[in-house]
N, CA, C, O and CB atoms as a CASP TS submission, in Angstrom:
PFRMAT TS
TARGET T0000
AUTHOR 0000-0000-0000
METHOD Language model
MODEL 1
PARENT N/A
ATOM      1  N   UNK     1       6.064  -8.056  21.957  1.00  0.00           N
ATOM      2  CA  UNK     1       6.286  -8.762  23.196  1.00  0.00           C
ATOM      3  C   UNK     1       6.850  -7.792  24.203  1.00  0.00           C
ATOM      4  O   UNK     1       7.858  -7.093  24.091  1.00  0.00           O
ATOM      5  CB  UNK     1       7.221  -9.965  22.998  1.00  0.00           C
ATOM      6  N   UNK     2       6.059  -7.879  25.143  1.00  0.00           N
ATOM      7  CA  UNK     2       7.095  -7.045  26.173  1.00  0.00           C
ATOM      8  C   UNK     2       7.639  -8.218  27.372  1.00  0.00           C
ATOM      9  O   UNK     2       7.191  -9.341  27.604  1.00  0.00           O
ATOM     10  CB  UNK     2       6.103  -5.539  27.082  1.00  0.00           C
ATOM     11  N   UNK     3       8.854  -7.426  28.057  1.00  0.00           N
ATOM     12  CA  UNK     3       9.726  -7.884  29.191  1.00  0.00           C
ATOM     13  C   UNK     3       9.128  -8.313  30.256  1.00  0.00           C
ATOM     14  O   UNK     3       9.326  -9.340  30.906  1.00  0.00           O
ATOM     15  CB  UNK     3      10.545  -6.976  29.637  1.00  0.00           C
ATOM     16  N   UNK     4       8.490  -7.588  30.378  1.00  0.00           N
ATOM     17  CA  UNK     4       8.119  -8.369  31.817  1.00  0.00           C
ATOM     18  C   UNK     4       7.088  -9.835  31.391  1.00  0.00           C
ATOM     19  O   UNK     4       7.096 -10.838  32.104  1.00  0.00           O
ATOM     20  CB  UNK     4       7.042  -7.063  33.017  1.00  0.00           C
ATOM     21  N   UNK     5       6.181  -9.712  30.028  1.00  0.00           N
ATOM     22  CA  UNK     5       5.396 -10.654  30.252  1.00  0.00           C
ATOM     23  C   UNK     5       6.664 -12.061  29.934  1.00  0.00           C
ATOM     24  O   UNK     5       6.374 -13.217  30.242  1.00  0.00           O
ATOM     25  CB  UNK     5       3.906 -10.449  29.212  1.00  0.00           C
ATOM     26  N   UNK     6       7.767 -11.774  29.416  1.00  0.00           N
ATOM     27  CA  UNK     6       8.681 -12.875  28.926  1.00  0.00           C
ATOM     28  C   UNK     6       9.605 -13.544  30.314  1.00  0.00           C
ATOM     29  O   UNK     6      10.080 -14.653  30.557  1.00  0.00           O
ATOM     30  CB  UNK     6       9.782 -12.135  27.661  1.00  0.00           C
ATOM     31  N   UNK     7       9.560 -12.189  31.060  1.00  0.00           N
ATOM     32  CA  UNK     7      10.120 -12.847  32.614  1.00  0.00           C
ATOM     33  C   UNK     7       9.411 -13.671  33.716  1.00  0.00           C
ATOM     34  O   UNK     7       9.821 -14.317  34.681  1.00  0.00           O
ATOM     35  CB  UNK     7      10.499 -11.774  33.441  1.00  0.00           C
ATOM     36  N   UNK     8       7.949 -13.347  33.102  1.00  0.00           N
ATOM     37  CA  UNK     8       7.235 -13.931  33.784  1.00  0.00           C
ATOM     38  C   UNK     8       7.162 -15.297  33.535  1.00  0.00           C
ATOM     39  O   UNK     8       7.055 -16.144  34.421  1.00  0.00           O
ATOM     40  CB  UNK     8       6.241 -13.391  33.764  1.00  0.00           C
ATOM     41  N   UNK     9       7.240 -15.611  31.891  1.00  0.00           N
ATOM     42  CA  UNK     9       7.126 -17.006  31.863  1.00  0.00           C
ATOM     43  C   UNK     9       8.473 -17.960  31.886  1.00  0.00           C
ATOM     44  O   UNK     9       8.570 -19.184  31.799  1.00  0.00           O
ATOM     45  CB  UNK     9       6.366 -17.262  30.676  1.00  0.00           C
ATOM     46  N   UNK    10       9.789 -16.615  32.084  1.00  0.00           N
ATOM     47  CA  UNK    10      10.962 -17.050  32.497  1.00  0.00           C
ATOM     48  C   UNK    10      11.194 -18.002  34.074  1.00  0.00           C
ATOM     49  O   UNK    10      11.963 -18.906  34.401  1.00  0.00           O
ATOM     50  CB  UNK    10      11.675 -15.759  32.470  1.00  0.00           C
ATOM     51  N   UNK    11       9.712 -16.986  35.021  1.00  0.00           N
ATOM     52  CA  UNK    11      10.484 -17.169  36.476  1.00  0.00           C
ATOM     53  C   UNK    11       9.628 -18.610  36.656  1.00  0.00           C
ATOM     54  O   UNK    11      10.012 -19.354  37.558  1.00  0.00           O
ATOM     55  CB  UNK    11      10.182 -15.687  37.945  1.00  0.00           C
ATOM     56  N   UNK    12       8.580 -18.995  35.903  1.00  0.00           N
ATOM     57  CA  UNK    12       7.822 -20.194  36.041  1.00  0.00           C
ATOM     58  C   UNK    12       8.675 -21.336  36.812  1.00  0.00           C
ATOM     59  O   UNK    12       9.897 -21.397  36.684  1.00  0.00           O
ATOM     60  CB  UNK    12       7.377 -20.665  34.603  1.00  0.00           C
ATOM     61  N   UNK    13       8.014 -22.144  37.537  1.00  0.00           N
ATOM     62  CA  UNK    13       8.884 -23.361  38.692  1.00  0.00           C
ATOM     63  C   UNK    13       8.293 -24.626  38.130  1.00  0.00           C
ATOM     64  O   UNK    13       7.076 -24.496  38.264  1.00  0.00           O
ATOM     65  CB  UNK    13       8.447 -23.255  40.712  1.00  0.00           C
ATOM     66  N   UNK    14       8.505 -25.570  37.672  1.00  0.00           N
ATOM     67  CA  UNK    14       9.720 -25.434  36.611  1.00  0.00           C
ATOM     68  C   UNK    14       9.847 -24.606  35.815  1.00  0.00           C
ATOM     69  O   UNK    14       8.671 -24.324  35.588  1.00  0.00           O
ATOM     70  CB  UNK    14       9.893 -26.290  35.863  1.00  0.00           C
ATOM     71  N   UNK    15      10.614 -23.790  35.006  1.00  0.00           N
ATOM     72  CA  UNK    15      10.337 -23.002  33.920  1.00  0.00           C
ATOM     73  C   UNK    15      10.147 -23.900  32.606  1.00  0.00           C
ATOM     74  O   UNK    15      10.775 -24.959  32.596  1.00  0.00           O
ATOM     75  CB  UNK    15      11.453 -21.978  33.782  1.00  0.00           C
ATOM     76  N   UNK    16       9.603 -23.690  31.850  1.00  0.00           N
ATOM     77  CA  UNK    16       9.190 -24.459  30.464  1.00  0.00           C
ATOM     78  C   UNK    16       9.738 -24.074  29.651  1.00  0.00           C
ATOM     79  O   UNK    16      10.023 -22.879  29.571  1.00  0.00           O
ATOM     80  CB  UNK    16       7.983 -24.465  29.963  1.00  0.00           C
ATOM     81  N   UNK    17      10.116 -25.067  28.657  1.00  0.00           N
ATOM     82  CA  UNK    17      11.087 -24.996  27.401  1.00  0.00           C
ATOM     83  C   UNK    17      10.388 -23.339  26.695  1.00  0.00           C
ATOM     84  O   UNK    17       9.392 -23.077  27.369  1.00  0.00           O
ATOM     85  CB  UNK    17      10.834 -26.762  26.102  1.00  0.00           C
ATOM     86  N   UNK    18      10.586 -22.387  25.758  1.00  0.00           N
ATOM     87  CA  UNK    18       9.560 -21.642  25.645  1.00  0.00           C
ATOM     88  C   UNK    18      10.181 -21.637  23.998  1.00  0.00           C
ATOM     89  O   UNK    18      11.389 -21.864  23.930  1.00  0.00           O
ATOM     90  CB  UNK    18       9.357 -20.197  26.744  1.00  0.00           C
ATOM     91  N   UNK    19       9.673 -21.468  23.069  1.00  0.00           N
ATOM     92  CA  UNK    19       9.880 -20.765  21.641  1.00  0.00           C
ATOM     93  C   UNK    19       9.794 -19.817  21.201  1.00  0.00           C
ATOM     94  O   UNK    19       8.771 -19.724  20.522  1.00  0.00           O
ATOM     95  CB  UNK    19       9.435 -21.003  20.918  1.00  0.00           C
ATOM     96  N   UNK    20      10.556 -18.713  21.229  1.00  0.00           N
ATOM     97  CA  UNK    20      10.611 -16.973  20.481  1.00  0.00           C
ATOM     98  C   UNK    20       9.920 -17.235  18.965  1.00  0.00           C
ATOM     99  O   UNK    20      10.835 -17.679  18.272  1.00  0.00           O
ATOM    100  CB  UNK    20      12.668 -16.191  20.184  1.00  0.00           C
ATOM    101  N   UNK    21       8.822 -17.156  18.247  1.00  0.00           N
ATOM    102  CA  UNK    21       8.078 -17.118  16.878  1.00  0.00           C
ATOM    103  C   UNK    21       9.071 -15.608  16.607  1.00  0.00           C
ATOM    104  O   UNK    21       9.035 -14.916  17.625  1.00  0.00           O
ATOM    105  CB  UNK    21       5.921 -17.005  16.924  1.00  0.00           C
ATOM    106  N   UNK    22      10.019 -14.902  15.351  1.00  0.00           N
ATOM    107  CA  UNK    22      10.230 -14.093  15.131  1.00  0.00           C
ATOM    108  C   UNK    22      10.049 -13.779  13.951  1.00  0.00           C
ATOM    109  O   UNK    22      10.348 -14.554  13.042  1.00  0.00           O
ATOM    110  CB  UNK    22      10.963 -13.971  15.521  1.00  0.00           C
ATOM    111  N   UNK    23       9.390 -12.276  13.680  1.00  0.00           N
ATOM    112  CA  UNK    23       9.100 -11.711  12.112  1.00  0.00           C
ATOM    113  C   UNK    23      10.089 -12.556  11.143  1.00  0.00           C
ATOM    114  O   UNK    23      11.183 -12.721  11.684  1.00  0.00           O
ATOM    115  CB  UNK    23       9.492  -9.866  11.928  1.00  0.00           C
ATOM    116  N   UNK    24      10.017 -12.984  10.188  1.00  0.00           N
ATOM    117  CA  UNK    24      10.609 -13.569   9.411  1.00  0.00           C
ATOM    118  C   UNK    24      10.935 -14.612   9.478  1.00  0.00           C
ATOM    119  O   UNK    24      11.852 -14.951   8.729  1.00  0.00           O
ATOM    120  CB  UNK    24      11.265 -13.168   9.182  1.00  0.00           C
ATOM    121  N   UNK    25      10.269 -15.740  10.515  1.00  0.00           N
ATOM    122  CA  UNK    25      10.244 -16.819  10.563  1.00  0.00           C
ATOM    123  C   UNK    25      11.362 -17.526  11.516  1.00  0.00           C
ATOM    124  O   UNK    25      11.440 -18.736  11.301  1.00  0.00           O
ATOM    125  CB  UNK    25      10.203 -17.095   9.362  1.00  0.00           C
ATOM    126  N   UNK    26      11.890 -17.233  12.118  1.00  0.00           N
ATOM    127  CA  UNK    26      13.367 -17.410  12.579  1.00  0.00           C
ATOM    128  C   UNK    26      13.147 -17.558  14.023  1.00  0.00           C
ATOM    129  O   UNK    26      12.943 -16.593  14.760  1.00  0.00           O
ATOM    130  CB  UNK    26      14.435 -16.129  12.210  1.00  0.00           C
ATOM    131  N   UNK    27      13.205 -19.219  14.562  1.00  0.00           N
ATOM    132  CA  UNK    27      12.385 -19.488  15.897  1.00  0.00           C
ATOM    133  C   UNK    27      13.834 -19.818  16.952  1.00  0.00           C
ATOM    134  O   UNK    27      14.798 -20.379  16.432  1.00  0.00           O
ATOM    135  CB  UNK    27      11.043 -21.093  15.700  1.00  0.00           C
ATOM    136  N   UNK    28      13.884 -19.401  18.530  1.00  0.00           N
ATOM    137  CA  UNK    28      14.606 -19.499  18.942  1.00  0.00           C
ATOM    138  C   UNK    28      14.254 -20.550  20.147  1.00  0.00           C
ATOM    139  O   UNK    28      13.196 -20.303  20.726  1.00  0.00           O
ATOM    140  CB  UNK    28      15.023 -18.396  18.986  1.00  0.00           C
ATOM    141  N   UNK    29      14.855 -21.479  20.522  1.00  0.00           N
ATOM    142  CA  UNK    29      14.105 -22.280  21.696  1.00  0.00           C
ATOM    143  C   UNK    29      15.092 -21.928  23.348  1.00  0.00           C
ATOM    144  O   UNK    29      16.315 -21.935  23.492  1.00  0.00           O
ATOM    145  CB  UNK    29      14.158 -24.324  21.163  1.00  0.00           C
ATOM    146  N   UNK    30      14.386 -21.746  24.028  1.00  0.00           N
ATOM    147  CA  UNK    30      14.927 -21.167  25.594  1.00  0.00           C
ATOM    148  C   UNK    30      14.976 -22.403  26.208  1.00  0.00           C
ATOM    149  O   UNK    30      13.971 -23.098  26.063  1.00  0.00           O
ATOM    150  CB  UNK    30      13.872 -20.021  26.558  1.00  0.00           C
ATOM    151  N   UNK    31      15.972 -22.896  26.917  1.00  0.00           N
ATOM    152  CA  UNK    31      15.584 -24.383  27.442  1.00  0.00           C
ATOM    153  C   UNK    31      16.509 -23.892  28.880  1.00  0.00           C
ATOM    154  O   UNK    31      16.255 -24.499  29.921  1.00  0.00           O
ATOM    155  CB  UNK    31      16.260 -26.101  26.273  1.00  0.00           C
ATOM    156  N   UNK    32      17.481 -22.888  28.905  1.00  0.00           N
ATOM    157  CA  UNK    32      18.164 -22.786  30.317  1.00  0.00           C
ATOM    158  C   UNK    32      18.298 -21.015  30.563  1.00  0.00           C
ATOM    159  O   UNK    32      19.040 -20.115  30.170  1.00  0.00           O
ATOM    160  CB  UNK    32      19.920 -23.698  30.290  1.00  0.00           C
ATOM    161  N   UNK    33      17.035 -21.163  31.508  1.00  0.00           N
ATOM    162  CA  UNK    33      16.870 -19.603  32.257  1.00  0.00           C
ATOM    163  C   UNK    33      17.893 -18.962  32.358  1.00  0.00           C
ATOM    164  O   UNK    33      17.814 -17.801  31.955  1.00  0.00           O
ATOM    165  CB  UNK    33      16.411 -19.520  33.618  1.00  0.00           C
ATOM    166  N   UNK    34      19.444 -19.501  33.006  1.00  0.00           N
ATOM    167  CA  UNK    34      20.238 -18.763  33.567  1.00  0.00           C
ATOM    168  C   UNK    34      21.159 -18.471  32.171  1.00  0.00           C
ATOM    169  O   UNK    34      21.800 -17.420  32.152  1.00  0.00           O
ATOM    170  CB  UNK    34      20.886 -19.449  34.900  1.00  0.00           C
ATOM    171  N   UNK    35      21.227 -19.271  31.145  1.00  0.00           N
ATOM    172  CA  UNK    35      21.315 -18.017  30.275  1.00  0.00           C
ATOM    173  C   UNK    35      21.095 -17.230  29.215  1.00  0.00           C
ATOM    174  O   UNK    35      21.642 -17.234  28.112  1.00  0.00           O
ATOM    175  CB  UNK    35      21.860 -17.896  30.153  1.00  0.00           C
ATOM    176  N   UNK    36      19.930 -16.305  29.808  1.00  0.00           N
ATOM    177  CA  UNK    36      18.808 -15.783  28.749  1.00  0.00           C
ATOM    178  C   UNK    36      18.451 -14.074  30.013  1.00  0.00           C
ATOM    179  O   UNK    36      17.721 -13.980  31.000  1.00  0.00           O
ATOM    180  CB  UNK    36      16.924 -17.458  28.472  1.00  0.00           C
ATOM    181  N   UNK    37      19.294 -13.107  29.380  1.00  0.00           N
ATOM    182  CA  UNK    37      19.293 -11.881  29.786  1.00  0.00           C
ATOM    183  C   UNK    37      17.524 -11.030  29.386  1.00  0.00           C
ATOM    184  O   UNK    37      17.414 -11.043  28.160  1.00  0.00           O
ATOM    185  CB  UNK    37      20.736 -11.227  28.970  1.00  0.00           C
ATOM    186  N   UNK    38      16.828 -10.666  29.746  1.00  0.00           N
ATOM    187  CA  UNK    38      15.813  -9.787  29.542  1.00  0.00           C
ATOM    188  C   UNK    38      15.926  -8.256  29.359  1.00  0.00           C
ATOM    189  O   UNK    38      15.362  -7.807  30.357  1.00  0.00           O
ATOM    190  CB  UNK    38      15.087  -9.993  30.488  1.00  0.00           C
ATOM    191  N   UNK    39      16.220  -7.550  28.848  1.00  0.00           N
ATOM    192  CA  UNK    39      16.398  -5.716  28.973  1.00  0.00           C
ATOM    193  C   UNK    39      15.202  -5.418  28.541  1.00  0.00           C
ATOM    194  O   UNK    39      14.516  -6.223  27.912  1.00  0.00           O
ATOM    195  CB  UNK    39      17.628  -4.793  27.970  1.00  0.00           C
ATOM    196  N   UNK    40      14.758  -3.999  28.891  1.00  0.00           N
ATOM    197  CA  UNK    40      13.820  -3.329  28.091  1.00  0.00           C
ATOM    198  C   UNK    40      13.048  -3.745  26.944  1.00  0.00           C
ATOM    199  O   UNK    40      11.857  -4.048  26.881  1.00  0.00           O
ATOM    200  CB  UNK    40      14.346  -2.456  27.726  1.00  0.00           C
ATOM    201  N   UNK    41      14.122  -3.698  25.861  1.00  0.00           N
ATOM    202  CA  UNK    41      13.998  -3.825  24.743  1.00  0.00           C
ATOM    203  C   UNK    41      14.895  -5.199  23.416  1.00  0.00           C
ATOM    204  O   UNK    41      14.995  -5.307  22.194  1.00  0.00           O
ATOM    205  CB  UNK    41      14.240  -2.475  24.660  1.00  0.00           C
ATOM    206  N   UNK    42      15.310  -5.912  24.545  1.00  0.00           N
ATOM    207  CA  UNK    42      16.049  -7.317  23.996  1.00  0.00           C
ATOM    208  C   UNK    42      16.207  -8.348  24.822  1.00  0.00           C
ATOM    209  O   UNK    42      16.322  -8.472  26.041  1.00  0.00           O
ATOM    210  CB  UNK    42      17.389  -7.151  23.553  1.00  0.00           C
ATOM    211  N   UNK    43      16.186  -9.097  23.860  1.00  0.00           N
ATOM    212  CA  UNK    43      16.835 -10.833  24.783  1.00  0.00           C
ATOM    213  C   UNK    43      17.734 -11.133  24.212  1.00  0.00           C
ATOM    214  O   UNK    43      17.854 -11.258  22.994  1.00  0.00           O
ATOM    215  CB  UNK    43      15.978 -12.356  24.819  1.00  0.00           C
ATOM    216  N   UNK    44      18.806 -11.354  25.374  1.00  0.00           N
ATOM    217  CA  UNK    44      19.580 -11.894  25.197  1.00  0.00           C
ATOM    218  C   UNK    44      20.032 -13.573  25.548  1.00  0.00           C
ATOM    219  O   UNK    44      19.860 -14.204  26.591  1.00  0.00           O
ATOM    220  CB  UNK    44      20.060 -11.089  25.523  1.00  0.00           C
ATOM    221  N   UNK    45      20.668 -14.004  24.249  1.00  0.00           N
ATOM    222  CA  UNK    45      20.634 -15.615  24.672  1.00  0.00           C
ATOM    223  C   UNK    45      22.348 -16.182  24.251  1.00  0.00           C
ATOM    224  O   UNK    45      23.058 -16.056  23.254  1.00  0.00           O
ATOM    225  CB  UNK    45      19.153 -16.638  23.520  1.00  0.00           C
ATOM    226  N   UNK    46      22.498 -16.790  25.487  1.00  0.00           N
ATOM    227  CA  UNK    46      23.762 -18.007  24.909  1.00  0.00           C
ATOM    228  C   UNK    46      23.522 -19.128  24.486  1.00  0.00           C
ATOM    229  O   UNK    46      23.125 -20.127  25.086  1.00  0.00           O
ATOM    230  CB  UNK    46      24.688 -18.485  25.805  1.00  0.00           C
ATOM    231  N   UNK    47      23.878 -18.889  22.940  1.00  0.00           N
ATOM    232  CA  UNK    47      23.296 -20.201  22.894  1.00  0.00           C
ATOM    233  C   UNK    47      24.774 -21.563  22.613  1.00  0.00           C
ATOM    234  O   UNK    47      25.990 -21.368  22.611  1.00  0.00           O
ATOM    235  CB  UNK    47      21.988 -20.075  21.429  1.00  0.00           C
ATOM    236  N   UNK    48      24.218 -22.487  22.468  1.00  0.00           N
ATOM    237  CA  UNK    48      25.398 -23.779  22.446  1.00  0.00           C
ATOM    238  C   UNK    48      26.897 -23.150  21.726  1.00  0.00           C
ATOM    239  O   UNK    48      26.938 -22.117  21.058  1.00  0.00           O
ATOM    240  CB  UNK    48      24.709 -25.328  21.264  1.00  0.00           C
ATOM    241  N   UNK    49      27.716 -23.761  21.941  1.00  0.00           N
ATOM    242  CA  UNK    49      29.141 -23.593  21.570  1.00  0.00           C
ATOM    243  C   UNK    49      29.172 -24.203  19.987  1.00  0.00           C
ATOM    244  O   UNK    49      28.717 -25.322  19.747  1.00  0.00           O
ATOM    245  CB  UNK    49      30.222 -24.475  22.724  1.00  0.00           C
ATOM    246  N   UNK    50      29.672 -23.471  19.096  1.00  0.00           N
ATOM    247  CA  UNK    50      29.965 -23.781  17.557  1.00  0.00           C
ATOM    248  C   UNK    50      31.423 -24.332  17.918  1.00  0.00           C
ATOM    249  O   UNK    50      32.270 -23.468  17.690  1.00  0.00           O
ATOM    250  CB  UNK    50      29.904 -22.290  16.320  1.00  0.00           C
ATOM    251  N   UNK    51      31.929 -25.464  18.390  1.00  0.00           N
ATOM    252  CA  UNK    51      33.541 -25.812  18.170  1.00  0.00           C
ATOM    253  C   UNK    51      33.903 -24.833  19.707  1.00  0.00           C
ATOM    254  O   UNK    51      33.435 -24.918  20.843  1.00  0.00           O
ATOM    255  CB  UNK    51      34.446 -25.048  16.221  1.00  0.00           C
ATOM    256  N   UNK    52      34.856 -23.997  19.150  1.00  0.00           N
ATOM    257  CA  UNK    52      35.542 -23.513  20.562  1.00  0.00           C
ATOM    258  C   UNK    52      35.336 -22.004  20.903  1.00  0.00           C
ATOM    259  O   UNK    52      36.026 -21.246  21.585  1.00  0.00           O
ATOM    260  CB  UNK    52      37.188 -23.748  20.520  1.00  0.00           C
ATOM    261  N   UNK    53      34.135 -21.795  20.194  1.00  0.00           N
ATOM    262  CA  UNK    53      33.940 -20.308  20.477  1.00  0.00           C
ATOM    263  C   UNK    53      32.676 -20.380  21.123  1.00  0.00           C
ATOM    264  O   UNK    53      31.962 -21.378  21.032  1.00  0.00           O
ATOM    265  CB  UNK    53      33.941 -19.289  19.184  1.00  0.00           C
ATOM    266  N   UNK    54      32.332 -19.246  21.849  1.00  0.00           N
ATOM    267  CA  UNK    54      31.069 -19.061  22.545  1.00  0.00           C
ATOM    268  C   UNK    54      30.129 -18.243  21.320  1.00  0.00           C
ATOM    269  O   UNK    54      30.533 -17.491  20.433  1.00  0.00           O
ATOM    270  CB  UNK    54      31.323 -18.114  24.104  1.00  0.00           C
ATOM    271  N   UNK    55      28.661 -18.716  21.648  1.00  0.00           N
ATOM    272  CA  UNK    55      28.085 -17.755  20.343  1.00  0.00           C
ATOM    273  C   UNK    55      26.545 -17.371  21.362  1.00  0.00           C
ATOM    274  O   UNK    55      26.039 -18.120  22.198  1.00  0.00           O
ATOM    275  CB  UNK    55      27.728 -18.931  18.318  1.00  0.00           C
ATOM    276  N   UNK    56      26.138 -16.197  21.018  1.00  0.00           N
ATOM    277  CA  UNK    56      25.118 -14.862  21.544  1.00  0.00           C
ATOM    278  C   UNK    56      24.030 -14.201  20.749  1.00  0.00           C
ATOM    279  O   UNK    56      24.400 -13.295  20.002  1.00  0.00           O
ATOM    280  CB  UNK    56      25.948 -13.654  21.820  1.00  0.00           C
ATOM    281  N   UNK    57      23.106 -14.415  20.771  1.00  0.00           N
ATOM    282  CA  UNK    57      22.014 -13.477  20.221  1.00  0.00           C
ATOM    283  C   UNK    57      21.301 -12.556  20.944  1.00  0.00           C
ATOM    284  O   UNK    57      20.858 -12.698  22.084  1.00  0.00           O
ATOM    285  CB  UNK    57      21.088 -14.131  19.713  1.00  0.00           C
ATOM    286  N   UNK    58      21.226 -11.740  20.324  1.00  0.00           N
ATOM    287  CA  UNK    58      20.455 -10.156  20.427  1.00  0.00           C
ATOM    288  C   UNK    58      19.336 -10.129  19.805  1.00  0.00           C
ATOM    289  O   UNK    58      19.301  -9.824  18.614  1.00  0.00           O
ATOM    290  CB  UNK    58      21.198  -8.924  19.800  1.00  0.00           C
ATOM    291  N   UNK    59      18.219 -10.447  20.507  1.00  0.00           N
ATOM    292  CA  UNK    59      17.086 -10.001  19.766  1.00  0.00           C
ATOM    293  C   UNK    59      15.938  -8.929  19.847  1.00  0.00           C
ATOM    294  O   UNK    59      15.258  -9.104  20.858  1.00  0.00           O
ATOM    295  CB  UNK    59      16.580 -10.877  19.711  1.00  0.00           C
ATOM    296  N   UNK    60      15.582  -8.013  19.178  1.00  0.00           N
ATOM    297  CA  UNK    60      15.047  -7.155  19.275  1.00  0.00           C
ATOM    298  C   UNK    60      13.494  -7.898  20.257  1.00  0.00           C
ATOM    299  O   UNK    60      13.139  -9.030  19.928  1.00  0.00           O
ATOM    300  CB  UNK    60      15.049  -6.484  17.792  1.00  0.00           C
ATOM    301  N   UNK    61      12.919  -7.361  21.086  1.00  0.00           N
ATOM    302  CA  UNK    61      11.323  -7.766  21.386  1.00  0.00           C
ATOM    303  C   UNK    61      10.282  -7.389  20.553  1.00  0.00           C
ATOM    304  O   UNK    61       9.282  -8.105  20.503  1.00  0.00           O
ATOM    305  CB  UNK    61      10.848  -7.243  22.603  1.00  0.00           C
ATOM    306  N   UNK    62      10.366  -6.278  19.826  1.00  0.00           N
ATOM    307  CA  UNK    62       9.902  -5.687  19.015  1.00  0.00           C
ATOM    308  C   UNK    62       9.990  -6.768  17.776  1.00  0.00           C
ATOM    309  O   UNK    62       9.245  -6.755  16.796  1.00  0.00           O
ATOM    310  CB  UNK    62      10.529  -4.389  18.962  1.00  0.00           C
ATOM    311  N   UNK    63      10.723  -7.416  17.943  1.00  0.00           N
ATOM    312  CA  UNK    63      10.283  -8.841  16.529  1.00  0.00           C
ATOM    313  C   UNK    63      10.082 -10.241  16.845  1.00  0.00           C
ATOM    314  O   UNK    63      10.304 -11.203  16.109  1.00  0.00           O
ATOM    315  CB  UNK    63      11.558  -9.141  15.363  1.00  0.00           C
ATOM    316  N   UNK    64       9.596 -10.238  18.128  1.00  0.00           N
ATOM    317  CA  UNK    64       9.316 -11.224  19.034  1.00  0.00           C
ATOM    318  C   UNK    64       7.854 -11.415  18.639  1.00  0.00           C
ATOM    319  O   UNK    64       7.085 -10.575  19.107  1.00  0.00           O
ATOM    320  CB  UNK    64       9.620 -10.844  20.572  1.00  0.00           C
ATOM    321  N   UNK    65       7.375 -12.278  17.935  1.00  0.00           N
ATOM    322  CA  UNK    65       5.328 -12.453  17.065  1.00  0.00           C
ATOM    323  C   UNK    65       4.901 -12.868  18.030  1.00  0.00           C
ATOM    324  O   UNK    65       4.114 -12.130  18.623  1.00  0.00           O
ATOM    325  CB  UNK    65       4.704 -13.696  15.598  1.00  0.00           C
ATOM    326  N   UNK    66       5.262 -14.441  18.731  1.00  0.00           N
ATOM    327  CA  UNK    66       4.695 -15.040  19.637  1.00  0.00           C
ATOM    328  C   UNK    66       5.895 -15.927  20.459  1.00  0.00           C
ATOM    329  O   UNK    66       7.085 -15.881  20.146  1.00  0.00           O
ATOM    330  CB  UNK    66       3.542 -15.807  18.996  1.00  0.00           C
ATOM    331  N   UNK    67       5.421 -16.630  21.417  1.00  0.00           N
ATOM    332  CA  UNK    67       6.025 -17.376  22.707  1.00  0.00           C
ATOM    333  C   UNK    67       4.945 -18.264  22.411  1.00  0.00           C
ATOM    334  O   UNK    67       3.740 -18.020  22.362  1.00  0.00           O
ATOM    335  CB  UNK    67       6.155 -16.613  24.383  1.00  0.00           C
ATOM    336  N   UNK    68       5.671 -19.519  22.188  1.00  0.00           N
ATOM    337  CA  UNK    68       5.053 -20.733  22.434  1.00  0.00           C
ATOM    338  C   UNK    68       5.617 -21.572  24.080  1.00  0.00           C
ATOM    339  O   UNK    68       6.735 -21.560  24.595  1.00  0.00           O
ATOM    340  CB  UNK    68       5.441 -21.642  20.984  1.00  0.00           C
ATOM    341  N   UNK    69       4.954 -21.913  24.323  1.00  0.00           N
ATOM    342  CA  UNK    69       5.298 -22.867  25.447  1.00  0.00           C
ATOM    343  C   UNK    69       5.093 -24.065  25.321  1.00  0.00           C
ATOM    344  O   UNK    69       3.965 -24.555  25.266  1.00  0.00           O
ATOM    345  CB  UNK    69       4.749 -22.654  26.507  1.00  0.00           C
ATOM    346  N   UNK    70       6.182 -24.717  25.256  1.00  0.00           N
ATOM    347  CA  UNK    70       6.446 -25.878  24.515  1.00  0.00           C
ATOM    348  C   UNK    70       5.986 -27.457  25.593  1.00  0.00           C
ATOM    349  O   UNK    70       5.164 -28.340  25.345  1.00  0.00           O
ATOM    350  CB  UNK    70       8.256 -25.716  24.068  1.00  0.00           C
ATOM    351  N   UNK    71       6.848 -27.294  26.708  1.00  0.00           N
ATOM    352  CA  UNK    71       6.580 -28.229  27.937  1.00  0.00           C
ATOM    353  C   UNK    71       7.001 -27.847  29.175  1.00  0.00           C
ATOM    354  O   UNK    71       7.271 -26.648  29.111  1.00  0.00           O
ATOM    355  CB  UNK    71       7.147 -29.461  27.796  1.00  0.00           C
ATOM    356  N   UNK    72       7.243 -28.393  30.573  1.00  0.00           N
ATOM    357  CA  UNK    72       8.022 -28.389  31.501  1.00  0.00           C
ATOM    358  C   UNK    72       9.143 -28.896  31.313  1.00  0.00           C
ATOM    359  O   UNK    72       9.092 -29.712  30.392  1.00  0.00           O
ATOM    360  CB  UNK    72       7.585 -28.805  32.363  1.00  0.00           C
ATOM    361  N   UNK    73      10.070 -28.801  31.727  1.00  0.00           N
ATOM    362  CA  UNK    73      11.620 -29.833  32.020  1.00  0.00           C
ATOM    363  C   UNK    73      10.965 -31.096  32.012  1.00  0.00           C
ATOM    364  O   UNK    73       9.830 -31.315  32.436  1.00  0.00           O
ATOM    365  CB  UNK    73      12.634 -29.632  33.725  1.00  0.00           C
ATOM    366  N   UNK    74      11.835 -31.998  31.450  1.00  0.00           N
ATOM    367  CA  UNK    74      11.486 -33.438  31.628  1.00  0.00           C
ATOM    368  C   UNK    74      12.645 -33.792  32.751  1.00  0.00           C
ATOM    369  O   UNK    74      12.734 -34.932  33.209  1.00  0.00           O
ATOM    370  CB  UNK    74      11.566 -34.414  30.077  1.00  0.00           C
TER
END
């Protein structure tokens, strides 16, 4: 996967729910643009609060299989 094609379906109006497919099976769902970082070579995501801590993934793009596009915002 590369960055730009993932920003592209980031900057979409509405943007659409999207699904990261990752090597080893391990699916991530994007539902709020503003917070989901793009670099070079990772995405970064906040995802929901476990209790009272904030929690973050790092994912390589390089283990990014496919992007599903799931729907628009309801």
């Amino acid at each position: 996967m590369r960055a730009d094609d993932l920003r592209v379906l980031l900057q979409r109006q509405p943007c659409p729910v999207l699904r990261l497919h990752l090597t080893g099976g391990m699916i991530f769902e994007l539902r709020e643009p503003d917070s989901i970082v793009v670099t070079h070579s990772t995405v970064q995501l906040l995802l929901p609060a476990n209790g009272l801590s904030t929690r973050e993934a790092v994912i390589s793009l390089l283990h990014v299989t496919w992007v599903e596009v799931v729907s628009p915002p309801s």
